[in-house]
C-alpha positions in Angstrom: 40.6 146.2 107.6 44.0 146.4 106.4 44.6 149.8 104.1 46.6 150.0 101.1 50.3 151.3 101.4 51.0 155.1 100.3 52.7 154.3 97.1 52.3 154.9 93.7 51.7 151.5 92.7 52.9 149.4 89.6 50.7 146.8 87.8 46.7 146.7 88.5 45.3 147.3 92.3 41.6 146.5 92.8 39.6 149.2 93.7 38.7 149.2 97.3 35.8 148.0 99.5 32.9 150.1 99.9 33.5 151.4 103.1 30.8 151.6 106.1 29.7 153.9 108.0 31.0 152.8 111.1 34.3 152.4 109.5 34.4 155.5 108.4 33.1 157.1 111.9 36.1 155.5 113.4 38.5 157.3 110.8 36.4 160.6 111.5 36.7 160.2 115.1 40.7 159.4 114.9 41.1 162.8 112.4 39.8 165.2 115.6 42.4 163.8 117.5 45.1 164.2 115.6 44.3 167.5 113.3 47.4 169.3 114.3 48.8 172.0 112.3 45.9 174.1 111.5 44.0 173.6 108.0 47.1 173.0 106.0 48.1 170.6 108.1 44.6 169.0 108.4 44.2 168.7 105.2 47.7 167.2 104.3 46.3 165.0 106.8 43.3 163.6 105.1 45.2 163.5 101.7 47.8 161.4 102.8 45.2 159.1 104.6 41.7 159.4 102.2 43.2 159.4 98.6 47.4 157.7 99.5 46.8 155.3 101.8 43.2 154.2 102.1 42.0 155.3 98.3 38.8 156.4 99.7 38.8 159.1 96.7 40.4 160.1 94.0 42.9 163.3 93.5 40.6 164.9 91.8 37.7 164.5 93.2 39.5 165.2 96.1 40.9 168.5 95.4 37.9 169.6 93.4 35.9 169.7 96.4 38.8 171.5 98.4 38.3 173.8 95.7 34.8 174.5 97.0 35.6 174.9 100.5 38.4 177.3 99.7 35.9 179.4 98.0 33.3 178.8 101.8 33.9 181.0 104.7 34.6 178.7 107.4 36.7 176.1 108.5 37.8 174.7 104.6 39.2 171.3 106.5 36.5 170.8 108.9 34.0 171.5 105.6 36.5 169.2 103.6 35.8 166.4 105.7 31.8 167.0 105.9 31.9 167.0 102.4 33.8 163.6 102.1 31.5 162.3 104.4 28.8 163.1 102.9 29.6 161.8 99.6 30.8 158.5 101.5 27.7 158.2 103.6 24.7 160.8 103.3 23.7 164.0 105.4 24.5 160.9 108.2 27.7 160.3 107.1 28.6 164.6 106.2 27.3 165.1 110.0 29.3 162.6 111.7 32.5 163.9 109.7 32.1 167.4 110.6 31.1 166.7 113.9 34.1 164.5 115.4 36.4 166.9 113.4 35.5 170.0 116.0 34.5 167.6 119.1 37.6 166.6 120.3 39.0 170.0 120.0 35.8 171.5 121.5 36.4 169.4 124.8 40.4 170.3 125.1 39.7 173.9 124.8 37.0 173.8 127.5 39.1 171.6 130.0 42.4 173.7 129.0 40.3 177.0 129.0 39.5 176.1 132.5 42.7 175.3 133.9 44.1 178.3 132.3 41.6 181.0 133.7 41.8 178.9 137.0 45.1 178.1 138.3 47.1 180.9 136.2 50.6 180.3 135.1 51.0 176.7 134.2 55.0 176.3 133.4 53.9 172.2 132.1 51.4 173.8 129.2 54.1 176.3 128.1 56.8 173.7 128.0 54.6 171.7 125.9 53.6 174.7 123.5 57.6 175.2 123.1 57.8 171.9 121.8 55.1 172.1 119.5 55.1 175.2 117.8 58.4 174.4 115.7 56.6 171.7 114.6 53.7 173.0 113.6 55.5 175.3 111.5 57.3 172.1 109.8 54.2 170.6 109.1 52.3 173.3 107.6 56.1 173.7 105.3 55.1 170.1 104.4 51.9 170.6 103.6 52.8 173.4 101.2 55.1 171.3 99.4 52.7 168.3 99.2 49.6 170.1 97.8 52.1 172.3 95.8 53.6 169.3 93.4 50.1 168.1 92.6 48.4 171.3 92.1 51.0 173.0 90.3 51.0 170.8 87.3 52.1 174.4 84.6 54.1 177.0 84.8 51.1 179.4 84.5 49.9 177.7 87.9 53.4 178.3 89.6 53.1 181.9 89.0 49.9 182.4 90.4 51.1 180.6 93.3 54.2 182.5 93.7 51.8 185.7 92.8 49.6 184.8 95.3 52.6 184.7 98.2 53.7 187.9 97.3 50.2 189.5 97.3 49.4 188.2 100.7 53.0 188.4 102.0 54.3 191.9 100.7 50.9 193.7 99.8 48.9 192.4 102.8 46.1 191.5 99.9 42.7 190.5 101.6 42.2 186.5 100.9 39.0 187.4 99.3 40.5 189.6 96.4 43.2 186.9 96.0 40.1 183.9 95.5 38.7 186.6 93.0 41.7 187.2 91.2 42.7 183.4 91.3 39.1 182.6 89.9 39.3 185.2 87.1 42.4 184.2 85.5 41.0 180.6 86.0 37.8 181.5 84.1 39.6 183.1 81.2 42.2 180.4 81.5 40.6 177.8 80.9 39.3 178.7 77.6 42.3 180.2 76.4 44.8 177.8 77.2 42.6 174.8 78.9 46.0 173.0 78.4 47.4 175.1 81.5 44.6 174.3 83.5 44.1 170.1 83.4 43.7 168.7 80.5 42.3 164.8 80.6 46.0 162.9 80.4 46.7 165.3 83.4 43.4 164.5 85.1 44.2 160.8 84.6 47.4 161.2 85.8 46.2 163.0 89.3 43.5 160.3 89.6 45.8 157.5 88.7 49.0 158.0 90.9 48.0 155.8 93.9 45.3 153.5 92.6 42.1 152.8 91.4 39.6 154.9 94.2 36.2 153.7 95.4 34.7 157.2 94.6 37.3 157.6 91.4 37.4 160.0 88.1 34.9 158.9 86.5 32.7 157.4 90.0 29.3 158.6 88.7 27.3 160.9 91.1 26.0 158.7 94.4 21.7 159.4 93.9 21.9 161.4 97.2 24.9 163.7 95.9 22.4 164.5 92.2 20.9 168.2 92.6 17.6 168.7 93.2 15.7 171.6 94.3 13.8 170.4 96.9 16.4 168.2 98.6 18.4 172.2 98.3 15.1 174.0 99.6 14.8 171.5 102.7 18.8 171.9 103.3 18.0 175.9 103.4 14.7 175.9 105.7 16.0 173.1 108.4 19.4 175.0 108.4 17.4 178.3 109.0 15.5 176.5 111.7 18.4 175.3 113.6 19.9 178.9 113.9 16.7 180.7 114.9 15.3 178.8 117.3 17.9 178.6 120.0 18.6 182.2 119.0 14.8 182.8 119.8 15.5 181.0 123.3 17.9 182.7 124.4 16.3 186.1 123.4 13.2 185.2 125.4 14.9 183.8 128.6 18.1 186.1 129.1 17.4 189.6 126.8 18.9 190.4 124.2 21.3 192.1 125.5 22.9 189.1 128.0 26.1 188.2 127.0 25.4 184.4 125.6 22.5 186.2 123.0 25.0 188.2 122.2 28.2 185.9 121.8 25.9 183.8 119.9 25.0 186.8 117.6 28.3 188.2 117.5 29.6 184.9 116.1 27.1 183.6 113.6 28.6 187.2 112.1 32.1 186.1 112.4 31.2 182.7 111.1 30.2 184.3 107.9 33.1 186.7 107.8 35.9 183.9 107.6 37.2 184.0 104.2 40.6 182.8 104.3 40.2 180.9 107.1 41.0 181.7 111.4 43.8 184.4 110.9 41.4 186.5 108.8 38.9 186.9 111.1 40.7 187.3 114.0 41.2 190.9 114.0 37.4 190.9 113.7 37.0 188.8 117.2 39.8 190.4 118.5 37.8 194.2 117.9 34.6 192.4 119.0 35.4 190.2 122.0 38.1 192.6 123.6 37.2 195.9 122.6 33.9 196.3 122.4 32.3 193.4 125.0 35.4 193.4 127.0 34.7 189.4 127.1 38.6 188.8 127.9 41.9 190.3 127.9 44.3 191.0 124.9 46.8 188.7 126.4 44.2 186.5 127.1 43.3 186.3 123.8 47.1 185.7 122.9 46.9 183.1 125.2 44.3 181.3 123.4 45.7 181.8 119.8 48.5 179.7 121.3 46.1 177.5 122.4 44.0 177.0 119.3 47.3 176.6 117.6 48.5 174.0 119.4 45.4 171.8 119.5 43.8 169.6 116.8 40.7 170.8 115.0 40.1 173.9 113.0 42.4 177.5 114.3 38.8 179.2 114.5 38.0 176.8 117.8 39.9 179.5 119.3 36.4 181.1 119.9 35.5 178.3 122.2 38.3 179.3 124.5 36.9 183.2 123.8 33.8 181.9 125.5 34.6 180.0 127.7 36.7 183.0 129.3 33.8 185.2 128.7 31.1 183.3 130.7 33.4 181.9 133.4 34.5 185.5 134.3 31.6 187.2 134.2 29.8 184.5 136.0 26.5 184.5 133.7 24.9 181.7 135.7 26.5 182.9 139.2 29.8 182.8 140.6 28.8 179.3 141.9 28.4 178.0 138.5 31.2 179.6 137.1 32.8 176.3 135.1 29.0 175.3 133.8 28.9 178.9 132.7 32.5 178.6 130.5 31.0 175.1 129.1 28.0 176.5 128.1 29.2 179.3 126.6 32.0 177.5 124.7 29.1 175.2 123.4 26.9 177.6 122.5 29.6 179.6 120.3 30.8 176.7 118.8 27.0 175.3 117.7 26.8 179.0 115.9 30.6 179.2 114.1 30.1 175.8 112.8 26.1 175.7 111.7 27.0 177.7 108.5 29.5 175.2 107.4 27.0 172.4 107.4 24.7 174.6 105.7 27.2 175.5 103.0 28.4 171.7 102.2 24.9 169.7 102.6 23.5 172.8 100.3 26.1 173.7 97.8 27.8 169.4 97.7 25.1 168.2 94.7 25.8 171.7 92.7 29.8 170.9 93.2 29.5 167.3 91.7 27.9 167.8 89.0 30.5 170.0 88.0 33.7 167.9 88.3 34.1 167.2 84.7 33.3 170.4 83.1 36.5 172.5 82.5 35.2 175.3 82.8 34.0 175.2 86.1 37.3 173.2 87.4 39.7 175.4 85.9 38.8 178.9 88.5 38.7 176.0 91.5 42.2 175.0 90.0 43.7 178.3 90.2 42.3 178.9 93.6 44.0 175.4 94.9 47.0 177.1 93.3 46.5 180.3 95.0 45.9 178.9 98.0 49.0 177.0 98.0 51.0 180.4 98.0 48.9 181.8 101.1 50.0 178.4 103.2 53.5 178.9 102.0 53.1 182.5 104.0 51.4 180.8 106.9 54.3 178.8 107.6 56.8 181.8 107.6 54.2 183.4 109.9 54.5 181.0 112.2 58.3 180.4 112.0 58.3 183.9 112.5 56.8 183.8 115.5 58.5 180.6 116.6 61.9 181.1 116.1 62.2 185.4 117.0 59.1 185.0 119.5 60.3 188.8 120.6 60.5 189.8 117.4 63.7 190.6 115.1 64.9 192.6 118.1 65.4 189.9 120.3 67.3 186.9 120.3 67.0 184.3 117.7 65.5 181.0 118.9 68.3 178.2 118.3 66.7 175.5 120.6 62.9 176.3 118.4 65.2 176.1 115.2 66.6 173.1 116.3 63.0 171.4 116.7 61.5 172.8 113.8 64.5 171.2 111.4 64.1 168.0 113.3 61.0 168.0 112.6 61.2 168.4 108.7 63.9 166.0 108.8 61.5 163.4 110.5 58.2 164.7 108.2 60.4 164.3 104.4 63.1 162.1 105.5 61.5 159.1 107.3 57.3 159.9 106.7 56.8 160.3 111.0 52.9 160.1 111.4 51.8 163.8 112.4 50.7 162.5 116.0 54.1 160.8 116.6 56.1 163.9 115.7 53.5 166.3 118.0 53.7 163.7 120.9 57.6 163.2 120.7 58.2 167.8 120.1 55.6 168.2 123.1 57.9 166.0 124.9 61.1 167.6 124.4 59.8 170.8 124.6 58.5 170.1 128.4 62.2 168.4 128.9 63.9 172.1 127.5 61.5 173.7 129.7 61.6 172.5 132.9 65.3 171.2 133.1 67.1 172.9 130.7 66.1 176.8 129.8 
């Protein structure tokens, strides 16, 4: 099926084809491979190719449920997608989304998890790391800029974006008290000055500025998307069920005190702890998976930031490398097992981060759309979205940070990095490179720099 160009258009477009669910298990399975670039990126991503090019949704629809997952702990683009998908195609269609997002990802991190804690020092991985990183860091730049010029639609919205930066950047404000604060001048906001915060000509304007949508503005609520409290009560109670019973196996076979009860323990706790996506909960597995159950090393877990980083799928599948490393080295099904132990431990911790996402989405979705035209519950989500877009912005100067003076200010400034992060921008805003051309051709150069030429 051919897919409407990523241009504003001129004159009147029909609204597109429903879309079915195989279609749109294709597109869900061709997102895990190429969700470089963390959840900015990710989500840049599925705006460029779900409300641009394919007019799957509207703007704002689009960014209202962003909104949401902003607000979730968890993965916001993996929950972005499951939401989409549901609203597309049922609990089915949610499932499938949110499942191909993290699956690809899942099997990467187990096969690169295994090479790594196998065969050591592997110069081919680095030199393709080197090549990626400065582009990661131009994409997530990008992102910032794209979500920025739609979100920020007043001057009131650009200062709590440029507030938000500073907050997160200078002050080293939790993400959680920046939401807060973001949703409270939101609240007020928006019946103060509703002007500030969307009003309809601006709504029409968001919606309006690629074509007509299948799910558009004024779409009415799909009868599996209206809020009831039975359809919430059975979401609750199967979600419940899904959590305690293979906790409840592995408690009666192993102990409680084996080290897959507890990874899958320690991690439902993480799973609820990330607000503000991977990097804020990180210190949290950090403490917990190094400190306390010595599960791997620090530089290990270094290792596999740079790995999660540098993958597609969601920054917080850095806990399937965690496991893996945990159960490979301390050989819970026997040192003769010691790859089924990794898998199954990388499994196993990934089935317990991601279960409250689903949970969160296929519960909270109905209560979210009916609440897409009311003002007063879109203007806090707005001035999160603008919030958030200041606490990318900082993302991106972490990472170039880290890219470009990987030994820190002290050491030497990295001009070959540099010079692949600005090609990168060049190819991102100059000539529109898809994501997955730009990581393919920086891996590649980075491996060339590596091997031949530093």
């Amino acid at each position: 099926m051919t897919q409407p160009e990523s241009r504003p258009f001129a004159g009147i477009v029909a609204v597109p084809p429903a879309v079915s669910f195989w279609h749109a298990v294709a597109f869900w399975f061709k997102l895990g491979w190429i969700g470089f670039g963390g959840p900015a990126g990710q989500i840049a991503i599925m705006h460029q190719e779900l409300v641009e090019n394919r007019r799957w949704i509207s703007e704002r629809r689009f960014l209202h449920a962003l909104n949401y997952c902003m607000l979730l702990p968890g993965p916001e683009a993996q929950q972005l997608a499951t939401y989409i998908g549901w609203l597309l195609h049922r609990v089915p269609g949610g499932i499938a989304a949110g499942v191909l997002f993290v699956l690809p990802s899942l099997l990467i991190l187990i096969a690169l998890s295994w090479v790594y804690i196998a065969y050591g020092d592997l110069p081919l991985v680095a030199g393709l790391f080197y090549g990626i990183k400065p582009a990661v860091t131009a994409i997530v730049l990008q992102a910032a800029y794209r979500i920025g010029l739609r979100a920020l639609r007043s001057d009131l919205l650009l200062g709590i974006a440029a507030a938000s930066f500073v907050a997160i950047f200078a002050l080293d404000a939790p993400f959680p008290l920046i939401v807060a604060a973001a949703a409270l001048i939101g609240y007020i906001g928006g019946r103060l000055a509703p002007e500030r915060f969307g009003t309809a000509a601006g709504h029409a304007e968001a919606g309006s500025s690629f074509g007509p949508a299948l799910i558009d503005d004024a779409t009415p609520t799909p009868a599996h998307a209206s809020f009831r409290w039975s359809r919430l009560a059975g979401v609750l109670v199967i979600g419940a069920l899904l959590w305690v019973v293979p906790m409840a196996l592995l408690t009666l076979v192993y102990g409680w005190s084996h080290t897959l009860t507890q990874m899958g323990w320690f991690f439902t706790k993480a799973a609820l702890l990330t607000f503000g996506g991977a990097y804020a909960v990180l210190p949290y597995v950090y403490q917990g998976a190094v400190l306390h159950y010595g599960w791997l090393t620090p530089t290990q877990m270094i290792d596999g930031l740079a790995l999660g980083e540098t993958t597609p799928g969601p920054l917080i599948m850095v806990v399937a490398f965690v496991a893996f490393i945990g159960g490979y080295v301390q050989a819970v099904f026997g040192p003769e097992a010691a790859f089924l132990a990794g898998a199954v431990a990388a499994v196993l911790v990934t089935w317990f981060t991601f279960l409250p996402s689903f949970v969160f989405i296929l519960a909270g979705g109905p209560l979210v759309e009916s609440t897409h035209g009311d003002l007063k519950f879109t203007a806090p989500l707005t001035a999160i979205t603008a919030a958030v877009v200041g606490v990318i912005l900082n993302l991106a100067l972490f990472f170039g940070y880290h890219v470009l003076w990987p030994r820190g200010f002290d050491g030497p400034f990295d001009v070959p990095s540099a010079l692949i992060a600005l090609g990168a921008l060049v190819a991102l805003f100059r000539f529109q490179v898809k994501v997955l051309h730009l990581i393919a051709a920086t891996a590649l150069i980075g491996l060339i720099l590596k091997l031949f030429l530093l």
